[in-house]
N, C-alpha and C positions, 0 to 999 in steps of 0.2 A: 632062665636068666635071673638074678639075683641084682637088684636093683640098690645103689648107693643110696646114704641118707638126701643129698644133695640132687642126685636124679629124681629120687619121689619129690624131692619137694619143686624143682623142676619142671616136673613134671605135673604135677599139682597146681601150678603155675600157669599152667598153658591152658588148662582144663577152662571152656569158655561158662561154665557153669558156677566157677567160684574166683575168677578171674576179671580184678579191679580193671577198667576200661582206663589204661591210663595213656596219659597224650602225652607230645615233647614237654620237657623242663623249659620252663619260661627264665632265662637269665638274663637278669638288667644291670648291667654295673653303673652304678652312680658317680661318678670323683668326687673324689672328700679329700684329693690335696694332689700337688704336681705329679703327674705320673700315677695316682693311686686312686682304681676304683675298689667302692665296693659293693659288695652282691648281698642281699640284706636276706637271710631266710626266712621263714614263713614262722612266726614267735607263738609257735604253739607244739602241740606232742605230735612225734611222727604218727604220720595215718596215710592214708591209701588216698585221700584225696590230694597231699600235697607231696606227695613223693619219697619221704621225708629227708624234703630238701629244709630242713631248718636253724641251719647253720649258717651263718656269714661267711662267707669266701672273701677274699682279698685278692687283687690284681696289680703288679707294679712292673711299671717297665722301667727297664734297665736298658745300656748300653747294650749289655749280652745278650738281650733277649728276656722273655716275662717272668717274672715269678709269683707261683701263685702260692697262697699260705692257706691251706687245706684245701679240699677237692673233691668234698661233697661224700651224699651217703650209698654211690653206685656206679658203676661203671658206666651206665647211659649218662647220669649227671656229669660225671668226669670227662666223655669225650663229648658233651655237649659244651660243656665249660672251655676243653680248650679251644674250641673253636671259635668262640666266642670270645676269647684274652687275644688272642695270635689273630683277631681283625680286626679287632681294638685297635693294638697295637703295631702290628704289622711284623710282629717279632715271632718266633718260635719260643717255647717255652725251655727254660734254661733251667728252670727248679721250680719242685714241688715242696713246700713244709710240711709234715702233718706237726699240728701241736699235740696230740693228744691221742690219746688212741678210742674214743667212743666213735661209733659206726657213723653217724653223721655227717664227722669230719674228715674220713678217712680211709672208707671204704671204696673211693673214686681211683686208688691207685693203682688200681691194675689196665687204666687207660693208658700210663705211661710207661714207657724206661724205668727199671728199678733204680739203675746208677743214675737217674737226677733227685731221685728221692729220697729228703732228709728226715732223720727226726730224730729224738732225743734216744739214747741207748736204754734209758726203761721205759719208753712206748715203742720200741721195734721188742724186746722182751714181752710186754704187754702182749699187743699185737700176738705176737710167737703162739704165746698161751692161752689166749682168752679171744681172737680174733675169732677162728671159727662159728664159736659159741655167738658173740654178734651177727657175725653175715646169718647164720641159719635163723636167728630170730630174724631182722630184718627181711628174710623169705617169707617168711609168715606173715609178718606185718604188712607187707608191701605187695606180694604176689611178683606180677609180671614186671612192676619197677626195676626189682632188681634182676632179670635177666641179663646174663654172662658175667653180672658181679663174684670174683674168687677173691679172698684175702690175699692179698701182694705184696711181701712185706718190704719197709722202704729198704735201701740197696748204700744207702748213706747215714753211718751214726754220725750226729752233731757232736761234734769232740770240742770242738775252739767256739769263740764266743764274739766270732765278727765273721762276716761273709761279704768280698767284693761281689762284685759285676759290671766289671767295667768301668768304674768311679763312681758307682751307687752300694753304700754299701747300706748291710745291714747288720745291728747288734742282735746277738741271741741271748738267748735270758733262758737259762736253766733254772727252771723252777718246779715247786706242785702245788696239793692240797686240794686240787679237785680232780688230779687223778695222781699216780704216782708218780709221773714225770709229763710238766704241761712246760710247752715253750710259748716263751711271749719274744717276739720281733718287734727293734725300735729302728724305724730307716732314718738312719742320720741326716738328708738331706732335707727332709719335710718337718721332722720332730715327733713325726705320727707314730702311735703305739699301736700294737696289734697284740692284744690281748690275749686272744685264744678263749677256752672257758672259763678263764681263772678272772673272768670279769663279766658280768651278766647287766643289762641297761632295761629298767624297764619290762623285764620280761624274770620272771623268778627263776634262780637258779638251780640246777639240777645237781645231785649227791649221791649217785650210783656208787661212787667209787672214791666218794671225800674223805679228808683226814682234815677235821676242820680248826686244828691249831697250826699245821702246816700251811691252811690254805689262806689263812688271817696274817702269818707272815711273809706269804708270799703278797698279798696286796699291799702288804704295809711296805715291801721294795718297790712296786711298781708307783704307790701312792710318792716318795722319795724322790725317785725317777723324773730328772728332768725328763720331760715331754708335752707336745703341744695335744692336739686331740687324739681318739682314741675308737678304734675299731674295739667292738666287744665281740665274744661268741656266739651271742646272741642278743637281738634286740638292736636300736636303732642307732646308728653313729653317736657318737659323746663329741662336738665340737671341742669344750671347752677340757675333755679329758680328766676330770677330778670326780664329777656327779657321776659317773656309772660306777669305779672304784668305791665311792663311798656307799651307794646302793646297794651294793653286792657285799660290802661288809656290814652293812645294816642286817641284810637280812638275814647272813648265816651265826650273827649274833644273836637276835631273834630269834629265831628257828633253833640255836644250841640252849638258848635258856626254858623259850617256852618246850621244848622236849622233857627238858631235864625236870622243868616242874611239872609237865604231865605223867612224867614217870614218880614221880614221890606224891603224889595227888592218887595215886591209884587207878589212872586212866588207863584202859585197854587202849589196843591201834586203834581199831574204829575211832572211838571216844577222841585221841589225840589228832587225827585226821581232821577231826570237825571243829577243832580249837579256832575261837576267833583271829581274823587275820587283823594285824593295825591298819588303821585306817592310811598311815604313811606309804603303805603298796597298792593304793586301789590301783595307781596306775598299772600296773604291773601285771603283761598278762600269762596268764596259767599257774596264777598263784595257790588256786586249793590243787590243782592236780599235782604241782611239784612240794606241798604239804604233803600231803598224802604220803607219796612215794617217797620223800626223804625221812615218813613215820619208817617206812618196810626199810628201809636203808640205816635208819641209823639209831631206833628205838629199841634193839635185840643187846645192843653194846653199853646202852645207857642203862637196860636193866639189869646186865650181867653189873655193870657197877654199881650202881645206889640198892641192887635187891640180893644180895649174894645170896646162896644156900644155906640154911641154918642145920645143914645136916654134914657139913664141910668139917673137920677141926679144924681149930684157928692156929694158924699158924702156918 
């Protein structure tokens, strides 16, 4: 018998010998405004200790029943999750958002119905293309966490840019820059923003897959944006809804100059990895490891610019 990539790993999985001991997801919804809790993740890199439950979830109920605005990084998180929104609230789940397409956020969707699950038409493309390749790392990473997790891709493109439920609605926000297509949700009844990862609180943000002129205008609408506080992607509620947007563009300000001067300074990765951080993020946590990683992300593109080939003709 000839065994699928997905079986070894699976299978690999089960194996009590390399198999993380992992126990239920602990889900606490907090409310941070009428009808809307939220589930705060774990503000550090996914690992085997925390599930890589590290993403903030959202919970809102509606007339129709709940909607939740992403749904975690597995299918045990996901139908941990809705069980936990639908006693909340006593509602069945009516919709799923995925904002984005990194595993975190989004890999929970094979708990549901495809047809109640929305998401932007180039994160269901994403997804399409690049899904697999998360889940089967997230195997690795995780082990037995993510058993019966498959990529499910959502069954609903967000084409309009308002959604009722019943006299709760909500605005959608096509946008990106921290991935190709991130959606941010504003519920009209509370004022509250739901960011997605296009806003990071306290916690550094992460550049797998940024375009970081795109992702500077994209804060600079949500910065515009009447709205009262603000759910981020990660890291801890923003009351006041301005201090996390502004955070989040400090740092990929930061993080765009100080690269670019490591690259004309002659710093290798390593060397750019170990760049001092300002003192304005100590709060801020997994700041050198999302350094690091936004070197391997985004220092190959900064040297093909400032160091071109001198063996190129010009022109």
């Amino acid at each position: 018998m000839i065994l699928s990539r997905r079986a070894l790993l699976a299978g690999l999985a089960a194996t009590p010998a390399i198999t993380h001991a992992a126990t239920d997801y602990s889900i606490r919804p907090v409310a941070v405004g009428d009808g809307i809790w939220m589930v705060h993740g774990v503000d550090g890199p996914i690992e085997p200790a925390n599930g890589g439950a590290i993403a903030n979830i959202t919970i809102i109920d509606t007339p129709s029943g709940v909607v939740l605005c992403d749904c975690g990084p597995s299918f045990r998180y996901a139908r941990a999750l809705k069980s936990v929104a639908e006693a909340l609230t006593g509602k069945r789940v009516a919709r799923v958002y995925v904002t984005h397409l990194h595993p975190d956020h989004g890999l929970g969707t094979a708990a549901f119905d495809p047809a109640i699950v929305a998401a932007l038409p180039g994160t269901i493309d994403a997804l399409r293309g690049q899904g697999q390749g998360f889940a089967d790392a997230m195997y690795r990473i995780l082990n037995d966490w993510m058993r019966g997790t498959d990529v499910a891709l959502p069954g609903r493109a967000i084409t309009i840019d308002r959604d009722d439920f019943g006299g709760r609605a909500l605005r959608l926000l096509a946008l990106s820059g921290h991935s190709g297509a991130d959606l941010a949700l504003l519920d009209e009844k509370t004022g509250l923003l739901i960011a997605g990862d296009l806003v990071f609180h306290d916690r550094a943000p992460s550049t797998p897959t940024a375009n970081l002129p795109l992702w500077r205008a994209s804060l600079d609408r949500l910065k515009a944006l009447a709205h009262g506080g603000l759910i981020p992607g990660h890291g801890p509620f923003d009351p006041g809804g301005v201090a996390a947007i502004a955070q989040t563009r400090d740092w990929i300000d930061w993080l765009d100059g100080a690269l670019t001067q490591a690259v004309g300074d002659g710093l290798d990765m390593v060397e750019a990895g170990e760049l001092a951080i300002p003192a304005r993020f100590a709060t801020m946590a997994a700041a050198r490891y999302e350094l690091q990683r936004s070197v391997s992300h985004l220092y190959p593109a900064i040297e093909a610019q400032l160091l071109p080939r001198i063996d190129l003709p010009d022109g």
